[in-house]
N, C-alpha and C positions, 0 to 999 in steps of 0.2 A: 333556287335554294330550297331544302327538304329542311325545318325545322321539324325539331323532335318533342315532342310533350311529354311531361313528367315533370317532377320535379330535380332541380339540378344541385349537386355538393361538389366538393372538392376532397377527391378520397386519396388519403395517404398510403404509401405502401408500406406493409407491416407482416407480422408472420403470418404464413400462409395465408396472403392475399388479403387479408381482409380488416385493415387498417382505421382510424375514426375518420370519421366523414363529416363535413358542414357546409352547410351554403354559404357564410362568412368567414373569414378570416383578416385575425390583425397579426402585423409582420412590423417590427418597429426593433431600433437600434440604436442605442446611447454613446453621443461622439460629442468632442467640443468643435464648436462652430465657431470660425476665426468669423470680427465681424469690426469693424470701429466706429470708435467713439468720439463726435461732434459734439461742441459744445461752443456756445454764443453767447458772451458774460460781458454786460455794460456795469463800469464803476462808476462811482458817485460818492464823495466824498463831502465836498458842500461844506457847510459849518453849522450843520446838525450836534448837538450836544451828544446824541445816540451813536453816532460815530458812523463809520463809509455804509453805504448801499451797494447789494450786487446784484443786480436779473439773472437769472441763471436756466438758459435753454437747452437742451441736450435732444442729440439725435443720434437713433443707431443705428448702422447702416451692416445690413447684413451680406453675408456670401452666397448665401442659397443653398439648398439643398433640391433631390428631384428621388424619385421612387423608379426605376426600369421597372419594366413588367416583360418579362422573355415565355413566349409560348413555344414549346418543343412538341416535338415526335415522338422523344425518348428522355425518359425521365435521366439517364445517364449523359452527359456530355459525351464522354469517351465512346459508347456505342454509335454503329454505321448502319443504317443511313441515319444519318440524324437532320431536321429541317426542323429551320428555328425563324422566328423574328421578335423584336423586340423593339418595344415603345415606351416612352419617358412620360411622368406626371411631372412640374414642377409643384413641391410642397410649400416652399417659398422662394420666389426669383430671386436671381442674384442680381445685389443692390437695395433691394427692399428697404426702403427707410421707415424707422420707426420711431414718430415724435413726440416725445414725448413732454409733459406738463411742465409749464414755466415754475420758478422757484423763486422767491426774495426772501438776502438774506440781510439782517440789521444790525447794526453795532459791533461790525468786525472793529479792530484795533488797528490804528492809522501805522502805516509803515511797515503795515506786518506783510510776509511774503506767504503768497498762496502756493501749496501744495495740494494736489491733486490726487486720485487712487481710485481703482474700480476693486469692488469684491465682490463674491456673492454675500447672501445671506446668513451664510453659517459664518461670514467673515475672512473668507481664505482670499487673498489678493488675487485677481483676473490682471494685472497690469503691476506698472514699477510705479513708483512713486515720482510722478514727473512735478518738478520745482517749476511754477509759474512764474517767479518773483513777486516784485512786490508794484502792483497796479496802480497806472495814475486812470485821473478821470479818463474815459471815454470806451469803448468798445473791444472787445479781445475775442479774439478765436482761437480753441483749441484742437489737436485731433490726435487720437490716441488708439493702437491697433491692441487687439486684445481678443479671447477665447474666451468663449459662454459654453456653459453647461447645457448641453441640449438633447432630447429625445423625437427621434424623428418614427412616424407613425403613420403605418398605410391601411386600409380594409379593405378590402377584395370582396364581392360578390360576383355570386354567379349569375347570370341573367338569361341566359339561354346557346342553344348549340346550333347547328348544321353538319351535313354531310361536307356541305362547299369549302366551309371557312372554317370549321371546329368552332371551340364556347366564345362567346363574348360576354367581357364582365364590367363592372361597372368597379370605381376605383375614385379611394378620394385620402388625406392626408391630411395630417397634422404636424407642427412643431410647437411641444412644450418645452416653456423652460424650467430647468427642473430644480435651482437652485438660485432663477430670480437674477439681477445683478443692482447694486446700487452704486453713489460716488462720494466717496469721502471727502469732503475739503475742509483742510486743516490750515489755518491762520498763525504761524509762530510769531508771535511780535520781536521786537531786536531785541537782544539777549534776555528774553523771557525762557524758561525752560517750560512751562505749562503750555499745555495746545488747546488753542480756541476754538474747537473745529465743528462740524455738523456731518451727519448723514444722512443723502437725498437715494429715496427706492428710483429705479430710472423702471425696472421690471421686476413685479410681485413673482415670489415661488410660482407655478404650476400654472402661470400665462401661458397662453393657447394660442398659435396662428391656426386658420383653416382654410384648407387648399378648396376650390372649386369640384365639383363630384366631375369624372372623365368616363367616360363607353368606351372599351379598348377591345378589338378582335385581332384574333391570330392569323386571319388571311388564307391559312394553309390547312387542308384538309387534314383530319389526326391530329393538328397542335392542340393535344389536351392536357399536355403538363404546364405547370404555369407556376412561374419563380419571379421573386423580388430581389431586388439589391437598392439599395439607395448609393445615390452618387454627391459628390460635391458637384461646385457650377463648373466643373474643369472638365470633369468627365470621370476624376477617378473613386474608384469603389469607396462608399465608406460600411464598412462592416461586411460580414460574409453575406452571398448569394441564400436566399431563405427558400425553400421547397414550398410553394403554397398549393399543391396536391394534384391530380389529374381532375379535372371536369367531366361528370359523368351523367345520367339520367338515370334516376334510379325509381 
């Protein structure tokens, strides 16, 4: 292996050759992330004067997201020869459970039947409004499939090159969420028309996971273009293919 010295960027191609150039780059793509929602709710009605008790635990369990990283020959696909390989970060694994803080709630209205609802922040409904009924004592589970608001985030640097293997970069990732999600539970008593309800935050706006930092190389001599796509846990694309520039020594 001949390592090169100098300093390394990722230079775009632009008019007449001579495009902006950095040694970091963020590549990041706003999708909603299918993920469901767990929840573990003991009642307790008793003969409290304050009226029934509910524990309210909730877990979310996500799908995952991952960042490819594709080193090429040829910044075009369509051009020949072209020699490519391509490796996966996972940003967040699929199934990732996320648990969060227990709730008590006091003095709900006896008889009353629970209604359930996710939304985000601004309030726009993630889920239907699924009718629980109306709880006796002792322990309840529920599960509810639903779509979060999410922004999936990669940074690429460059870390150094060879004649053997072309650049290798260092690579790490984030998922925020960008509009939070909370759970609505609403308590109608019988033929009451007022709603007894409360609002529990399950995820704060602009919450953060962070993926592990990855060393990734392209194996193949010349692989100095270097492109991103995020994928789901399935394998299929989520958003376009992002151009993160040629690796160069300059």
């Amino acid at each position: 292996m001949t390592p090169v010295s100098g300093s390394l960027v990722f230079f775009l191609p632009g008019p007449g050759e001579s495009g902006p150039s950095q040694s970091e780059r963020r590549v990041s793509t706003a999708f909603s992330m299918p993920a469901q929602f767990e929840a573990w709710m003991r009642v307790k009605h008793g003969s409290s004067p304050l009226g029934a008790l509910i524990s309210f635990q909730a877990t979310i369990v996500l799908s995952g997201v991952q960042a490819r990283v594709t080193f090429r020959s040829r910044v075009n696909k369509t051009e020949r020869p072209l020699e490519e390989v391509a490796m996966q970060l996972p940003i967040v694994p699929s199934g990732q459970r996320m648990v969060r803080p227990g709730h008590s709630l006091r003095g709900l209205p006896r008889e009353a039947r629970t209604m359930l609802r996710l939304l985000d922040r601004e309030g726009r409904p993630l889920s239907e409004t699924r009718d629980l009924g109306a709880y006796a004592d002792g322990v309840h589970e529920v599960e509810i499939p639903f779509s979060v608001d999410t922004t999936a985030v990669a940074w690429v640097t460059a870390r150094d090159w060879s004649e053997r293997r072309g650049p290798r970069v260092r690579l790490s990732g984030e998922l925020i969420f960008t509009k939070g999600l909370d759970a609505r539970l609403d308590f109608p008593a019988a033929g009451a028309r007022e709603t007894d309800g409360t609002r529990i935050q399950l995820i704060g706006p602009g919450t953060t996971l962070y993926s592990a930092e990855k060393t990734l190389e392209g194996s193949l001599p010349g692989s100095s273009w270097v492109s991103i796509q995020f994928i789901d846990s399935e394998g299929n694309p989520i958003g376009d293919e992002v151009l993160v520039g040629r690796c160069v020594v300059v």
